[in-house]
C-alpha positions in Angstrom: 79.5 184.4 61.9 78.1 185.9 65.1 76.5 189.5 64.8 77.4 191.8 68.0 75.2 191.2 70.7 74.1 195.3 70.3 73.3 194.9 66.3 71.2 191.7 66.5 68.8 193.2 69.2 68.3 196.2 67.0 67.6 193.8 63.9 65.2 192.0 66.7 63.4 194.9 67.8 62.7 196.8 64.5 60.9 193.0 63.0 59.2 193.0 66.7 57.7 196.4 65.8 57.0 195.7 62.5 54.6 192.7 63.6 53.2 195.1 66.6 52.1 197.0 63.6 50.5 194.4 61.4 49.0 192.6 64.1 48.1 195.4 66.6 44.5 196.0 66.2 41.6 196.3 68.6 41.4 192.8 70.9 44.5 191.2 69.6 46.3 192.8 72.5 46.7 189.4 74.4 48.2 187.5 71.7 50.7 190.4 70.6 51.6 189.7 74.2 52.0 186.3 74.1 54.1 186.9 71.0 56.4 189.4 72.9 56.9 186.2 75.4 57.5 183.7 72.9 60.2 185.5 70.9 62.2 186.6 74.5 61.8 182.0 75.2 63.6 181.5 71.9 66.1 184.5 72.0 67.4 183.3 75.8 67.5 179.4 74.0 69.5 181.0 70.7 71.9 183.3 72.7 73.1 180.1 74.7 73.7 178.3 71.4 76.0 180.6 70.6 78.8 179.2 72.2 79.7 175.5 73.4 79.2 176.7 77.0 76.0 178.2 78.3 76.6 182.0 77.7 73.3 183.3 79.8 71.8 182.3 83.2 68.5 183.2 83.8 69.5 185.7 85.6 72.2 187.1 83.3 69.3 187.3 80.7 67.5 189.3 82.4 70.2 191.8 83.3 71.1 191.8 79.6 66.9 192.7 78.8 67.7 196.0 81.0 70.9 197.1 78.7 68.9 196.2 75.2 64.9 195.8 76.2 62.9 193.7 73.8 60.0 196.5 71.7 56.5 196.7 73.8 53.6 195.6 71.9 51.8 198.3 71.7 48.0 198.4 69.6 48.1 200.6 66.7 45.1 200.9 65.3 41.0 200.4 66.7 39.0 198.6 64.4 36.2 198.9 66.4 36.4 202.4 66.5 36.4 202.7 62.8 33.7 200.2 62.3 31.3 202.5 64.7 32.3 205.5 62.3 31.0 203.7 59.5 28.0 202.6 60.6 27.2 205.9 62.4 27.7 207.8 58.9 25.8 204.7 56.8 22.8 204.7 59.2 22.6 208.4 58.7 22.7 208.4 54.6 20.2 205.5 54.8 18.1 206.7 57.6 16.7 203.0 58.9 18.1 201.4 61.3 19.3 197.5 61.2 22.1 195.4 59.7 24.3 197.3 57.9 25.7 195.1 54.4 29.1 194.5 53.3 30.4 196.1 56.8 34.5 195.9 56.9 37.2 196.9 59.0 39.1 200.0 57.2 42.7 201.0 58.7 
């Protein structure tokens, strides 16, 4: 059975923002991107399967993404930042300067 046009873009957009969130870390920005791209392909080739005749143009689809607009990726969290914080605080326990060991990304 087909879900209303207004439920299944809610459903969309809440696992769109659930992946921002995983994925959105410092440099990923691109690819979250890409991904945002990728899912608005395959929702304009699902919506016209809905029916046995084409139910969107192009340009239809694009008036329908101004009513219900697809979530914006969006980065969540610096890694980088955090990894400078550590290494800041561990250089200044250790006092020498150099590689620090077992050096890890914390959210």
């Amino acid at each position: 059975m087909k879900k209303p046009l207004k439920k299944l873009m809610g459903m969309l957009n809440l696992k769109l923002i659930g992946h921002y969130r995983y994925y959105g870390i410092s440099f990923n920005g691109r690819m979250i991107s890409n991904y945002k791209q990728q899912v608005r392909g395959l929702l304009f080739k699902v919506l016209n399967r809905r029916s046995d005749r084409k139910s969107y143009t192009r340009e239809g689809f694009i008036e329908m993404l101004k009513y219900y607009p697809l979530a914006m990726p969006k980065i969540s969290s610096a890694c980088f930042e955090t990894v400078n914080i550590i290494m800041k605080s561990r250089m200044r326990e250790s006092r020498t300067y150099g590689s620090v060991r077992g050096l890890h990304c914390e959210v």
